[in-house]
N, C-alpha and C positions, 0 to 999 in steps of 0.2 A: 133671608136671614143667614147671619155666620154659623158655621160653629158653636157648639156650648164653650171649647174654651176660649174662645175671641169675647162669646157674650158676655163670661166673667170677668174680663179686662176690666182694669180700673182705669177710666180716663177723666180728667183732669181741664175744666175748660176754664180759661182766664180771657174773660172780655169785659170791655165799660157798658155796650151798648145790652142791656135786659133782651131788646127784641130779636140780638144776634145772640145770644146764649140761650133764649127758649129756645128759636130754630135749632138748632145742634143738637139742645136735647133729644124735639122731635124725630129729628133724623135718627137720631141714635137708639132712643126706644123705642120703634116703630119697626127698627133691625132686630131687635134684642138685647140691645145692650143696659144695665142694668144697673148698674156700678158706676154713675157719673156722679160729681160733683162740679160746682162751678162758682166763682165769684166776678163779681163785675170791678171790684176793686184790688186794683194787682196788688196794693200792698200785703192784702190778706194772704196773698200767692205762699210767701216762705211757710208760713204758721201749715197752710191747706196740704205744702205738698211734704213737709214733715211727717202729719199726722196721717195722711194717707197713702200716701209711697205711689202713685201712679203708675199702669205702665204707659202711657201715653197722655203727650202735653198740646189741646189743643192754646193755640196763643192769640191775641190778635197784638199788632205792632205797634199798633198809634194809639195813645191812651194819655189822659191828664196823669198828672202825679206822677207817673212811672211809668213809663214805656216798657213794649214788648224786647225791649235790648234791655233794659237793666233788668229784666223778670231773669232773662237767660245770664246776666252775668250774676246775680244771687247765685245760680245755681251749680257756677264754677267752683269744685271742687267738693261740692255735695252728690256728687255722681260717683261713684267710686269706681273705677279703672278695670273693673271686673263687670261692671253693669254697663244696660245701654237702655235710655228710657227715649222715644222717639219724642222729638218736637217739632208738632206744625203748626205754622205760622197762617194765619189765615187775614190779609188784608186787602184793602183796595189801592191799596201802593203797589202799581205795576212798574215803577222806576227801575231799571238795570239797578239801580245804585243801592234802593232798599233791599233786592229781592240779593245782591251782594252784601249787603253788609248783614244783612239777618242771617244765612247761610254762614257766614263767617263767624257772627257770635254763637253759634249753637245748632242752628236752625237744620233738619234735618229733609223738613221739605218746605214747599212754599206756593200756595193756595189766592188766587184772588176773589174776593167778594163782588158785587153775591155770589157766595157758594152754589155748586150745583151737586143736590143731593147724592146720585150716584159716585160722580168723580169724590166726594169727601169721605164716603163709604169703603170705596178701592182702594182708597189712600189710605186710609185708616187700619184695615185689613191688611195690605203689605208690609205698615211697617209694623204693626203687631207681631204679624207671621215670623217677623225678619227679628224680632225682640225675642221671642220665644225660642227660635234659633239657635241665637244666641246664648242663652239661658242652657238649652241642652248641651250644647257646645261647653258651656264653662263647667255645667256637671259633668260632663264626663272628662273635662280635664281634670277635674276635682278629682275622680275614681281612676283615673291613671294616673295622678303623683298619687296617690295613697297606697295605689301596688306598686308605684316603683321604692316610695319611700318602705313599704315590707317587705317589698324583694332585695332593698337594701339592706335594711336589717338581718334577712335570713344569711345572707350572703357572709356580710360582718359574725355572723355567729357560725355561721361554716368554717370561716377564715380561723377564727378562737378555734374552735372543733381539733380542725388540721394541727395548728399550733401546737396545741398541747399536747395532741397524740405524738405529732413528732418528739418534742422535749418529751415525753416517756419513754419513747423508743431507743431516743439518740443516751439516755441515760441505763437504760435496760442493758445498752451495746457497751456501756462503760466506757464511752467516751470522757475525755477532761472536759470538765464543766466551761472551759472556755471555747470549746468544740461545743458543746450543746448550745451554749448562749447564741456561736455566731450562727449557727445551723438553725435557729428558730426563728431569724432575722431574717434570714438569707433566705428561707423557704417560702413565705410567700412571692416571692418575685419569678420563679420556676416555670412557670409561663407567661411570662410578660410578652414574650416573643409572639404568642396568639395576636396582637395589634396587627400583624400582619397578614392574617388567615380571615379571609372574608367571612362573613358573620351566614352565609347561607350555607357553608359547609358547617362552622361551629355548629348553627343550630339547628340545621337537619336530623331530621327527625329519624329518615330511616337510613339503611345501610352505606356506608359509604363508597364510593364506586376508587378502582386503583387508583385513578387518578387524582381524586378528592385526599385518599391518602396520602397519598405522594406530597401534596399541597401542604396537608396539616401535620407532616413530618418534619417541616421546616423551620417550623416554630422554636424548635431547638436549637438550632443557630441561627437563627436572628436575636432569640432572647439572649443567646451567649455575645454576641455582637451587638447590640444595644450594651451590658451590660460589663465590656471589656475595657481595659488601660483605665480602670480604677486606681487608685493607693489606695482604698478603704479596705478593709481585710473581710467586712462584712460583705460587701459588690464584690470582689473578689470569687470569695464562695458562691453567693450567688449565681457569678459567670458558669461554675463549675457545675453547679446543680441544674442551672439549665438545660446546659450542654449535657449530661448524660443523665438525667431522670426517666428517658424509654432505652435506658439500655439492660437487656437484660443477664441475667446470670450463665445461658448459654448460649449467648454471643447472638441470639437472633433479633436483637433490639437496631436501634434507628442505626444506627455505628458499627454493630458488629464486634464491641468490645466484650471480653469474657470473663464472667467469674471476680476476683480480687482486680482486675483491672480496673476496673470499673471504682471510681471514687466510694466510700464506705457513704460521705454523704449524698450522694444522688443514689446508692442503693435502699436509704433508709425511706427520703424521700418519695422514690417508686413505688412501694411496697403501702407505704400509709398515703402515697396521692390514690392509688390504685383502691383501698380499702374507701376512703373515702366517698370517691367516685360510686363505690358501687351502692354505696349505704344512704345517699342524698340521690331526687328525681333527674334527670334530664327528658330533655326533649325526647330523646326514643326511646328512655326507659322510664319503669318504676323504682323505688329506692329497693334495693333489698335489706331483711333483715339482716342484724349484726351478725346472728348466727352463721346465716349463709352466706357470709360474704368472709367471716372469718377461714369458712371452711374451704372455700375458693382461694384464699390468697394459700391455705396448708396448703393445696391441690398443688398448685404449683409455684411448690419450693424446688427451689435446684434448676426449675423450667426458666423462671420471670424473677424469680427474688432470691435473693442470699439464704440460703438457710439461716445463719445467725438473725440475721432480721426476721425472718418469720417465726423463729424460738421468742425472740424479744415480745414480739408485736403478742404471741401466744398465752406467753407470760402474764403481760398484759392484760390480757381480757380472763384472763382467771381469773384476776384482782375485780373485774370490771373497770376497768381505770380505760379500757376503751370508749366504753360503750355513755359517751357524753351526748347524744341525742335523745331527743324524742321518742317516747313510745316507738318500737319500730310494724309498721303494717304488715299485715298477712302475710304466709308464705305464697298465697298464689301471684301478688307482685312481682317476684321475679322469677325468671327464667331456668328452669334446671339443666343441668348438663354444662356447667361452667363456661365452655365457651361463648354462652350468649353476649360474655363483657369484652371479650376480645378484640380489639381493633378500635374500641370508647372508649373505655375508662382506663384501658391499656395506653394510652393517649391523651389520657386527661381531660378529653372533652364533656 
C-alpha cells in the first residue's frame, strides 16, 4: 500500500469498457486508494472532472462518441498554468503514431492494455509523487512573492521614512525651499552605485574584512558616474550627494574632504542615511531604538556629521517629527558602546 497521502488522491477514470473500469478500481482499492470515481461515458467526463477536481486522469483512447483525444482537448485550458493534474492514457493502441499523438494532446504517460497491476500502480504513484511536488513547489513560490511583495512594501515605507526626515532636516538647516525640493528627489538615488557591489558583501551578515571595505567604498563613484553629464538640476544634485555622502566632518570619510567642504547636501544626507540605517534591521544587526540612535549620531558631531545638522536633526526629534516608525524594540537590540555601527551604517549598507 501507498502512503496515506497518495491513498487520499482523487483519481478520475474515464473508460467505455465496464470490465476495464472494475479492474482499475480493483487495483486501486486493494492499494488503498479510496477516492476514485469513474464513467464509461466520456461525455460525462467535463461535468465528472469539474465537480471533482482530480489529481490524477486515468484515460483509455479509443471510445465511441468521444475519444480519449477530444476528452484531453475539453480539458485545454481548464488546467490552469499553476496546476498540473497527471494524465494516463491506458490503451491497446501500441502504434508509434497513437502513443505520439496522445502524448502530444496532453498525455503524460502511456500504458498498454491488458494492464499489468504492479507497473499501473508505479505509474500512478510517480506521477502523484511528481503532482504533489509540484503543488509544494507553487506553495512556496506562493510564500516567497508574499515576503518579497512585504519586503517591498517595508522598503517603499523606509524610502517615505528617509524622505521626510531629510525634507525636515534640509528645512530645519534653512535651506530655499527650492534646495529642499531638489534634495528630496535627489536623495533616494545616493546609492544607486551599490549595482555594482556584489550582493554577498551588501549582505553579509558579519564584519567586513579591509578588502570587502574597500570594495563597498566604491559605490560612491560609480553612483556619481552612472549619475553624471545630466542637464536635469535634480541628477545633478544627485551626482553630488552620491559622491560625498561618506564624507565626513573630520576629513576621515571615503575622500578625505573636511568640514564646510563637503556639499551642505551630502552632509544632511549622511547624518539622516546614518540615523536611518541604525534605526531599521540589517542583516548583522538589530534596529536600534530611536533614542539610541539619536544619541549616537550627538556622539559624534564634529567626528562624522556637521554640527549644524545634528542641532537640526536634534531639534527634530524634540518635536518628534523624527521618530516616523514603528514601535521601536528593546534596548537590548542593539549594541552599546557606539562604535558597533561603524563601518555599516557608516556606509549605508
Amino acid at each position: 500500500m501507498f502512503d496515506d497521502e497518495y491513498a487520499e488522491a482523487k483519481i478520475l477514470i474515464v473508460d467505455d469498457e465496464p470490465a476495464n473500469v472494475r479492474l482499475l478500481e480493483r487495483i486501486l482499492q486493494r492499494d488503498g486508494f479510496a477516492n476514485i470515481d469513474s464513467t464509461n461515458d466520456p461525455r460525462q467526463f467535463l461535468a465528472l472532472y469539474t465537480s471533482k477536481r482530480p489529481d490524477l486522469l486515468l484515460l483509455d483512447l479509443h471510445m465511441p462518441g468521444m475519444d480519449g483525444f477530444a476528452v484531453m482537448e475539453q480539458l485545454r485550458g481548464r488546467i490552469g498554468m499553476n496546476d498540473f493534474v497527471p494524465i494516463v492514457v491506458l490503451t491497446a493502441d501500441i502504434t508509434p503514431q497513437a502513443k505520439e499523438r496522445a502524448l502530444s494532446a496532453g498525455a503524460h504517460d502511456f500504458l498498454t492494455k491488458p494492464v499489468d497491476p504492479t507497473e499501473v500502480l508505479l505509474r500512478i504513484r510517480n506521477h502523484l509523487q511528481t503532482r504533489y511536488f509540484y503543488q509544494q513547489l507553487q506553495s512556496q513560490n506562493e510564500v516567497l512573492e508574499r515576503k518579497v511583495r512585504d519586503r517591498t512594501r517595508d522598503l517603499e515605507q523606509a524610502q517615505i521614512e528617509i524622505l521626510e526626515r531629510l525634507a525636515r532636516a534640509a528645512q530645519q538647516m534653512r535651506l530655499a525651499p527650492d534646495e529642499v525640493y531638489l534634495l528630496r528627489r535627489a536623495a533616494p538615488l545616493h546609492d544607486v552605485g551599490k549595482i555594482g557591489t556584489p550582493d554577498a558583501i551588501l549582505l553579509k551578515p558579519g564584519k567586513l574584512t579591509d578588502e570587502e571595505f574597500e570594495e563597498i567604498k566604491k559605490h560612491t563613484s560609480i553612483g556619481a558616474g552612472i549619475l553624471s553629464g545630466s542637464r536635469f538640476a535634480v541628477l545633478q544634485h544627485a551626482e553630488e550627494v552620491a559622491l560625498y555622502h561618506h564624507e565626513n566632518w573630520d576629513a576621515t570619510g571615503y575622500m578625505g574632504l573636511e568640514g564646510e567642504m563637503i556639499p551642505v547636501s551630502a552632509r544632511i544626507v549622511h547624518a539622516v542615511d546614518v540615523l536611518d540605517a541604525l534605526t531599521h534591521e540589517r542583516p548583522y544587526k538589530k534596529a536600534w531604538p530611536m533614542e539610541a540612535a539619536l544619541e549616537e549620531i550627538q556622539r559624534k558631531s564634529e567626528q562624522f556629521f556637521d554640527p549644524d545638522v545634528v542641532v537640526a536633526v536634534m531639534r527634530l526629534s524634540e518635536g518628534s517629527q523624527l521618530d516616523v516608525t514603528a514601535a521601536p524594540p528593546p534596548a537590548e537590540h542593539f549594541r552599546a558602546g557606539g562604535e558597533a555601527w561603524k563601518g555599516r551604517e557608516a556606509i549605508g549598507a
